[in-house]
Short mmCIF file of the C-alpha atoms (twelve columns), coordinates in Angstrom:
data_MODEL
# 
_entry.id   MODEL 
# 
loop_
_atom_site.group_PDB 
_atom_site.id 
_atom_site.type_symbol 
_atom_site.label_atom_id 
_atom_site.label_alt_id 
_atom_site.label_comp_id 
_atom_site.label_asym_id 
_atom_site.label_seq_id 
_atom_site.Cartn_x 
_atom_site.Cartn_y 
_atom_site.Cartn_z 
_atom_site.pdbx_PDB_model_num 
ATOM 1  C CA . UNK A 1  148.851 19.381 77.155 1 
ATOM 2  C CA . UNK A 2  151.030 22.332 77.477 1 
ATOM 3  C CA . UNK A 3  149.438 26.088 76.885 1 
ATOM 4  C CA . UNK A 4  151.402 27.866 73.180 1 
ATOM 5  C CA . UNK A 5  151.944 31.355 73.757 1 
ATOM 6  C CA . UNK A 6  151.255 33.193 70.403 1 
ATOM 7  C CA . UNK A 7  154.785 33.784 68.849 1 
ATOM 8  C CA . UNK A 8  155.148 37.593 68.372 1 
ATOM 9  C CA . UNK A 9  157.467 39.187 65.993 1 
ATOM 10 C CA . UNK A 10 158.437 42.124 68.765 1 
ATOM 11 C CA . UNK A 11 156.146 44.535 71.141 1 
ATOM 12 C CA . UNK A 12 155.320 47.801 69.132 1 
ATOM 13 C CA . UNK A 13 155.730 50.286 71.508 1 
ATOM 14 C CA . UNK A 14 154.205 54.284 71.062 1 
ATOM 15 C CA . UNK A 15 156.357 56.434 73.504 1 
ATOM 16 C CA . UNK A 16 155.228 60.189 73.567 1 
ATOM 17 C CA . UNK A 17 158.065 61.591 75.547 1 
ATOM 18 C CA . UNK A 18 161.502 62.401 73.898 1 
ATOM 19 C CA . UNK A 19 164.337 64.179 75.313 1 
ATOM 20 C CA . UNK A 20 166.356 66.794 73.519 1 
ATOM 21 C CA . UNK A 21 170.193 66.712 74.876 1 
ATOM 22 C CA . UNK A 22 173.110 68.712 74.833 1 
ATOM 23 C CA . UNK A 23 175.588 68.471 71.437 1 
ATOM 24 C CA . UNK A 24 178.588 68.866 73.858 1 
ATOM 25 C CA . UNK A 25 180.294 70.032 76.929 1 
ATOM 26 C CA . UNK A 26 179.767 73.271 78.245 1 
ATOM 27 C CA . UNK A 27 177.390 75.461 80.202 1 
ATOM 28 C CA . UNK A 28 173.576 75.848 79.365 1 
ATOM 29 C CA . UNK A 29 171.754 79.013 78.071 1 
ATOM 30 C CA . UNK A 30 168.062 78.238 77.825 1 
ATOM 31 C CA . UNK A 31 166.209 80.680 75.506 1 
ATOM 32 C CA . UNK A 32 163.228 82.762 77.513 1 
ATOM 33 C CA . UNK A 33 160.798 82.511 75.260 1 
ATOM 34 C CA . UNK A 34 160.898 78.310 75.357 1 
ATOM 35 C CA . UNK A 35 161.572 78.156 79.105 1 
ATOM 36 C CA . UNK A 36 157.659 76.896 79.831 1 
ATOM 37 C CA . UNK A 37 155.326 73.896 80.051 1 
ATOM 38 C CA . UNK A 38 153.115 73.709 77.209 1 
ATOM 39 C CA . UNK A 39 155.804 75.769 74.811 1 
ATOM 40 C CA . UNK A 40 155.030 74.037 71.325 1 
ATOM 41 C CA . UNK A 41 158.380 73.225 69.807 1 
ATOM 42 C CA . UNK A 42 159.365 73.094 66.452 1 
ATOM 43 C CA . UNK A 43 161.244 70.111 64.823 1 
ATOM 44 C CA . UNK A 44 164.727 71.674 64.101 1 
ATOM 45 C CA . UNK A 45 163.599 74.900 66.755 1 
ATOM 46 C CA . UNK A 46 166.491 76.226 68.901 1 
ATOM 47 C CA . UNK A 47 165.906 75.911 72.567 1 
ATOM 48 C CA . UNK A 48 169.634 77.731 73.807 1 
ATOM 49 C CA . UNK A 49 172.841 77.347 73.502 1 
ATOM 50 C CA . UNK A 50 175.762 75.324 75.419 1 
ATOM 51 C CA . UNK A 51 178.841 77.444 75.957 1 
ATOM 52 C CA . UNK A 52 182.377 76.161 76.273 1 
ATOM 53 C CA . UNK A 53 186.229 78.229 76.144 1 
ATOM 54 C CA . UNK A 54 185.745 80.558 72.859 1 
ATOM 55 C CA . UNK A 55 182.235 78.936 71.448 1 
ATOM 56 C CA . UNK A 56 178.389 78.271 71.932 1 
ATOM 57 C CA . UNK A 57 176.529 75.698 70.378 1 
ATOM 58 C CA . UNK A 58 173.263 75.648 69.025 1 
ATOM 59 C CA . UNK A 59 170.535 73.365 71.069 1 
ATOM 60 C CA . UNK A 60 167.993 72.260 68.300 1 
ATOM 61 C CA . UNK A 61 165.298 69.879 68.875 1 
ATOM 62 C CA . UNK A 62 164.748 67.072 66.653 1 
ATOM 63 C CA . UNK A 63 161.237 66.675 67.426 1 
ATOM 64 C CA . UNK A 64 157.908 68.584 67.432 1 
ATOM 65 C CA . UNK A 65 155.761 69.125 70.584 1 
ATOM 66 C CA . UNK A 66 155.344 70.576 73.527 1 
ATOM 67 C CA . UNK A 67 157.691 71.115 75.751 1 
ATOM 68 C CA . UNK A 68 156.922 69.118 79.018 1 
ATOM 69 C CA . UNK A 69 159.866 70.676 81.332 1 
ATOM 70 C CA . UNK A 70 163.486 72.134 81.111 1 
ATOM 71 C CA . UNK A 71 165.885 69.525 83.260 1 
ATOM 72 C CA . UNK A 72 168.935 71.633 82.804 1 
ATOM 73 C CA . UNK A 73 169.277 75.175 84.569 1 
ATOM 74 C CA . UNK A 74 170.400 77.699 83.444 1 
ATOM 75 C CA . UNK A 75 174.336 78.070 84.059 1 
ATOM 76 C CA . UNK A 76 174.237 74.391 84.156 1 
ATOM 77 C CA . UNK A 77 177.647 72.819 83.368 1 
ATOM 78 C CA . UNK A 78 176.465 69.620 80.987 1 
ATOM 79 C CA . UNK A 79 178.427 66.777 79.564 1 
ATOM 80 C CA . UNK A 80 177.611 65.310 75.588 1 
ATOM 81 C CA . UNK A 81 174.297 63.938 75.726 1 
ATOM 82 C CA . UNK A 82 173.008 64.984 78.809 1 
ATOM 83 C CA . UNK A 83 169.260 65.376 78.769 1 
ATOM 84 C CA . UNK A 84 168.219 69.430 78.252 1 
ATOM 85 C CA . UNK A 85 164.431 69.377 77.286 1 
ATOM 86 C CA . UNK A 86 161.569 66.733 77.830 1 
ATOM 87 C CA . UNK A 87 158.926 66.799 75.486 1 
ATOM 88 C CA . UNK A 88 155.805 65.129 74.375 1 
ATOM 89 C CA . UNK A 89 155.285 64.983 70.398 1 
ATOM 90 C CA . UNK A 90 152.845 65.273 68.447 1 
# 
């Protein structure tokens, strides 16, 4: 007789770690005062800016936590979407 694997409906999975990336092309400004591990972040909390020919964009984070590690530089050049921020929420 032939072992039945429970059926599941889907794994529920609890990750801790979000990324906040950039709104657009352009070159990355970090803000000193969130340019730390262990920063807490603010949902909505601007983080820099991304500067392009004539404009700078806000970088906002959509989560809350604490901020885990900066993986853009600053002076970085960045694409749309490139990773900016790791954090861990809370």
């Amino acid at each position: 007789m032939p072992l039945r694997m429970p059926l599941h409906e889907g794994e529920k999975i609890l990750v801790m770690e979000r990324v906040i990336v950039a709104p657009r092309v352009g070159t990355f400004r970090p803000l000193p005062e969130v340019n730390g591990v262990g920063v807490p972040v603010e949902k909505g909390q601007l983080i820099g800016t991304v500067e392009g020919p004539g404009s700078s964009t806000p970088v906002c984070s959509p989560f809350r936590g604490e901020l885990m590690g900066m993986l853009a530089h600053e002076g970085e050049r960045l694409r749309e979407g490139q990773p900016v921020a790791w954090l861990r929420v809370s």
